[in-house]
C-alpha positions in Angstrom: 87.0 95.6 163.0 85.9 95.4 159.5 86.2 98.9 159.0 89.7 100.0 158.7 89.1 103.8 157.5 86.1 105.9 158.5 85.7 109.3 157.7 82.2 110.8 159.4 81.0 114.4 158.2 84.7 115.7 157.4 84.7 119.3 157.3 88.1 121.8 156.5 88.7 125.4 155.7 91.6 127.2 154.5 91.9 130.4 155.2 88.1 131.1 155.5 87.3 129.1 152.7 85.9 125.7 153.3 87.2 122.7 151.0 85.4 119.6 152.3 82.4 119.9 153.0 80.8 117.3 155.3 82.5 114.3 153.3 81.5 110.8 154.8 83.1 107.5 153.3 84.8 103.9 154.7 86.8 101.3 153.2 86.5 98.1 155.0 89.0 95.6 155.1 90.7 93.4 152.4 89.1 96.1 150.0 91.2 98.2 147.6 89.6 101.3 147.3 89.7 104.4 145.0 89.6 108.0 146.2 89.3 110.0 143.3 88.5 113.6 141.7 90.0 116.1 139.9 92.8 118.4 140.8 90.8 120.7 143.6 88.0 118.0 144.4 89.7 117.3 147.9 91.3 114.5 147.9 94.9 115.7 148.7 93.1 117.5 152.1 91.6 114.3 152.7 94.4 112.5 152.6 96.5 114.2 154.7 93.6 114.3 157.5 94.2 110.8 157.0 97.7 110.2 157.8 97.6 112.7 160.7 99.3 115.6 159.0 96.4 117.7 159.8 93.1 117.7 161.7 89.6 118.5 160.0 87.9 121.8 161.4 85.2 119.2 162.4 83.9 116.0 161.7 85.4 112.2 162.5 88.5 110.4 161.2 89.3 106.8 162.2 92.0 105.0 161.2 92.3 101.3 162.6 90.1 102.3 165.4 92.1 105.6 166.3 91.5 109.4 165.8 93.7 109.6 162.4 96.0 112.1 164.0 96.7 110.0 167.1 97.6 106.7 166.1 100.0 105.0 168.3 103.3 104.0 166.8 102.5 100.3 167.5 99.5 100.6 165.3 101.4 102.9 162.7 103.8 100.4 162.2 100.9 98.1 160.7 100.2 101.5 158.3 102.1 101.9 154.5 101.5 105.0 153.9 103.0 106.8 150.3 102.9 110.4 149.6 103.7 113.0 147.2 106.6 114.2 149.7 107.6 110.5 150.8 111.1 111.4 152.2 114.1 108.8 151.0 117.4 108.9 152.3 119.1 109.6 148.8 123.2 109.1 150.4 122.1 105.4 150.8 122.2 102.5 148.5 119.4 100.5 147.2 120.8 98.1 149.5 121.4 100.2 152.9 117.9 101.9 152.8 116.4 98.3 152.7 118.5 97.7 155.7 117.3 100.6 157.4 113.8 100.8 157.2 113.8 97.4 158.2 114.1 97.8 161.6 110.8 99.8 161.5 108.0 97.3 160.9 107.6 93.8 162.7 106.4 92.5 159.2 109.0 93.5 157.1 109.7 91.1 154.6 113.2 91.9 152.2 112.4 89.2 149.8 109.2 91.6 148.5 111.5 94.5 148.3 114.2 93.1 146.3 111.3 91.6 143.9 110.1 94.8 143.2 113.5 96.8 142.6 115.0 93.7 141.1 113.3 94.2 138.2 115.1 97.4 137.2 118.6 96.0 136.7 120.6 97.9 139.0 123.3 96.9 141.0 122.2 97.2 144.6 125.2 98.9 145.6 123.6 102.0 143.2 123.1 105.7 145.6 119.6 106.4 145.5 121.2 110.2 144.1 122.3 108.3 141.4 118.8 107.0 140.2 116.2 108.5 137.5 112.8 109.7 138.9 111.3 106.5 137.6 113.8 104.7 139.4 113.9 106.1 142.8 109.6 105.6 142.5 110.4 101.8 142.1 112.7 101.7 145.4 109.6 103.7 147.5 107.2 101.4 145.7 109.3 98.1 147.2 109.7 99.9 150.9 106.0 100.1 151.0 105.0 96.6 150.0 108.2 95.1 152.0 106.1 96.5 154.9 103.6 93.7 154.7 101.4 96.1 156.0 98.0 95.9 156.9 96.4 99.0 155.7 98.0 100.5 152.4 97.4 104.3 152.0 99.0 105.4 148.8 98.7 108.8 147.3 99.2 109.0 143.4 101.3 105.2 143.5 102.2 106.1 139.9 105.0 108.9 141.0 106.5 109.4 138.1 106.7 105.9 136.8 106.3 105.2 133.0 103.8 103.4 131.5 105.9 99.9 132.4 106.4 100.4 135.7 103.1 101.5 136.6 101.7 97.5 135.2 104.3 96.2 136.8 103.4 98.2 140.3 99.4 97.1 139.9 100.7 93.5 139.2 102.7 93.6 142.4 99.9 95.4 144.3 96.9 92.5 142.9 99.3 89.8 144.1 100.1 91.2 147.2 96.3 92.2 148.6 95.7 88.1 147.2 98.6 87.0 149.0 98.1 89.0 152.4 94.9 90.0 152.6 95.8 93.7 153.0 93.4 96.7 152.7 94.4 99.8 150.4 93.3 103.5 149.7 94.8 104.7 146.8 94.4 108.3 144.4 95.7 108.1 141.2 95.7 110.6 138.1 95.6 107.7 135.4 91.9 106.7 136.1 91.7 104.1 133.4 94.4 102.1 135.0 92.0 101.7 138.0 89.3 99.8 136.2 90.3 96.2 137.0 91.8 96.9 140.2 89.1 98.3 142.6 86.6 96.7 144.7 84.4 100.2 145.8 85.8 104.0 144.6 85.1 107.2 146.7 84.3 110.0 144.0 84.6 113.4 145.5 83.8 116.6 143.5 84.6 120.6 144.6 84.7 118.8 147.9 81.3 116.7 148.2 81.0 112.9 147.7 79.1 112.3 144.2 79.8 108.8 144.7 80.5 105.8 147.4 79.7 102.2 146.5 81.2 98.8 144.7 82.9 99.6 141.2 80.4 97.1 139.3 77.3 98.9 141.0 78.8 102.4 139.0 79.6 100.9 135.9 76.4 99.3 136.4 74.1 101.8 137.3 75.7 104.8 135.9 74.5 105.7 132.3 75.2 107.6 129.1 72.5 108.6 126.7 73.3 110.3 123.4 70.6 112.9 121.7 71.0 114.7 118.5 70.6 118.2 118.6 67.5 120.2 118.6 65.9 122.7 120.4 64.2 120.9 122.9 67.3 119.2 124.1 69.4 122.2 124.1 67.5 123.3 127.4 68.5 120.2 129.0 71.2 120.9 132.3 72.5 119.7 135.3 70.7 117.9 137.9 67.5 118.6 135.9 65.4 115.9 137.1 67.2 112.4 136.3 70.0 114.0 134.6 73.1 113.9 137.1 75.5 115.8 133.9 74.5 117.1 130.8 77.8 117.5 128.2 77.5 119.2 124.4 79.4 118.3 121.5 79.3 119.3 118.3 76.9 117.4 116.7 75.3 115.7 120.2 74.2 115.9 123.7 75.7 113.1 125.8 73.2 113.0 129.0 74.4 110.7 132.1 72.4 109.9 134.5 71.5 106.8 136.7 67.5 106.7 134.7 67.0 103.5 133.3 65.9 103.4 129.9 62.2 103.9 130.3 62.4 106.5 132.6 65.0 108.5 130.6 62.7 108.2 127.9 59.1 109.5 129.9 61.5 112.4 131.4 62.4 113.4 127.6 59.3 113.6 126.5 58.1 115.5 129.4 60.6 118.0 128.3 59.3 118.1 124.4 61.9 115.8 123.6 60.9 113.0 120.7 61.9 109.9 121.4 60.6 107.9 117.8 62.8 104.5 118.3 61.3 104.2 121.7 63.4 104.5 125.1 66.8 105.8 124.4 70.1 102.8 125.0 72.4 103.5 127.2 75.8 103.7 125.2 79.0 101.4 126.4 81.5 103.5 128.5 84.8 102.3 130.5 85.6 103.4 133.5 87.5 106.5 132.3 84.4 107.4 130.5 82.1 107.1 133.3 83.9 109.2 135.7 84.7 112.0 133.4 80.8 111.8 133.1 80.4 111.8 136.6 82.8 114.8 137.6 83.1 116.4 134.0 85.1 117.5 131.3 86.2 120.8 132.7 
């Protein structure tokens, strides 16, 4: 089975109003993958279609080779799944909660777990109650990669962690997809942190994939051009021809687009746009940049 998620024509309303609106994407295994968007795009309502907490009004949604909200416990138990709500048991120790979820997954390995909340410096006799936010983050990060599982789902990883502990987490999480081979699906808010981590990303936009392919064919393909201002290029908008975005600034138009150079410049001066240093360059953007381009500023 190399495809470990597949999500065919997803569809789901709230209350009359539809959020996802025929979304299709796959990860396939030993990828990590990024679904991201802004707050609203969908992501959270396709995540939780995902790990079974609710059905899509229509459409597909495999997991492992079963509907997503009928997984049977002996295949869930190959499944990390981490979400805003994860539930932790905060009467028990760093040590007992180990203990306990331990007995849930065949793979279970304590060594990875102590690794991970090693690294804070607290005694293991410490009541989860009795940890920071940061801290408590850390133990839920170690429970999921203890799991050895093999399909990772994490919602927002970061979970309150600092700037330290989010490296540290992505360090872990390189090492341990090397190590074991394991597939993830991951949303995160801090996009730059992505851009050495991801095989493919998922971009989904006001519930509609923009994007779905390998992170080098984005970076790759997708292009900023910078104009100055002037009249012509004033009338420039959205999805007018090549352009995909068109953003204003105070003193220029930043145009992105997947055009090469030579086409971006024959669409320009179609539009009565002067181009008199020849085809416009495509200016340098990281990852950050490019998908603020793709989804927007605002």
């Amino acid at each position: 089975m190399d495809e470990l998620i597949s999500c065919k024509a997803l569809r789901h309303s709230y209350h009359g109003t539809e959020v996802l609106h025929g979304v299709d994407f796959s990860v396939s295994r030993g990828e990590i993958v990024g679904l991201l968007g802004k707050n609203g795009a969908g992501k959270s309502t396709s995540i939780n279609i995902l790990m079974g907490f609710m059905q899509p009004d229509s459409g597909r949604c495999m997991v492992m080779g079963h509907p997503s909200h009928a997984i049977p416990p002996q295949v869930r138990a190959r499944i990390g799944l981490l979400h805003e709500g994860f539930i932790q048991y905060n009467f028990m120790t760093i040590g007992e909660i180990e203990r306990f979820y331990s007995c849930f997954y065949p793979q279970w390995d304590k060594g990875i777990y102590y690794d991970v909340v090693g690294r804070m410096d607290i005694p293991f006799t410490r009541r989860i109650t009795r940890l920071s936010c940061g801290q408590r983050s850390q133990v839920t990060l170690g429970l999921i990669l203890a799991q050895r599982a093999e399909l990772m789902i994490l919602d927002d990883y970061s979970l309150g962690l600092d700037v330290g502990y989010r490296r540290l987490f992505l360090d872990f999480l390189r090492d341990h997809v090397r190590r074991y081979g394991t597939t993830v699906l991951l949303t995160s808010h801090v996009v730059q942190e992505l851009e050495n981590l991801l095989d493919s990303l998922v971009v989904i936009h006001k519930g509609t994939v923009l994007a779905k392919e390998r992170q080098a064919d984005f970076m790759r393909s997708f292009l900023r051009y910078d104009l100055p201002l002037c009249t012509a290029a004033d009338e420039l908008r959205n999805n007018d021809g090549p352009l995909l975005r068109v953003e204003r600034c105070a003193d220029r138009l930043m145009l992105f687009s997947r055009a090469q150079p030579d086409e971006m410049r024959t669409f320009l001066e179609a539009r009565g746009v002067a181009c008199p240093d020849g085809a416009p360059q495509p200016v340098p953007m990281t990852f950050e940049d490019a998908f603020v381009g793709l989804t927007g500023r605002y």
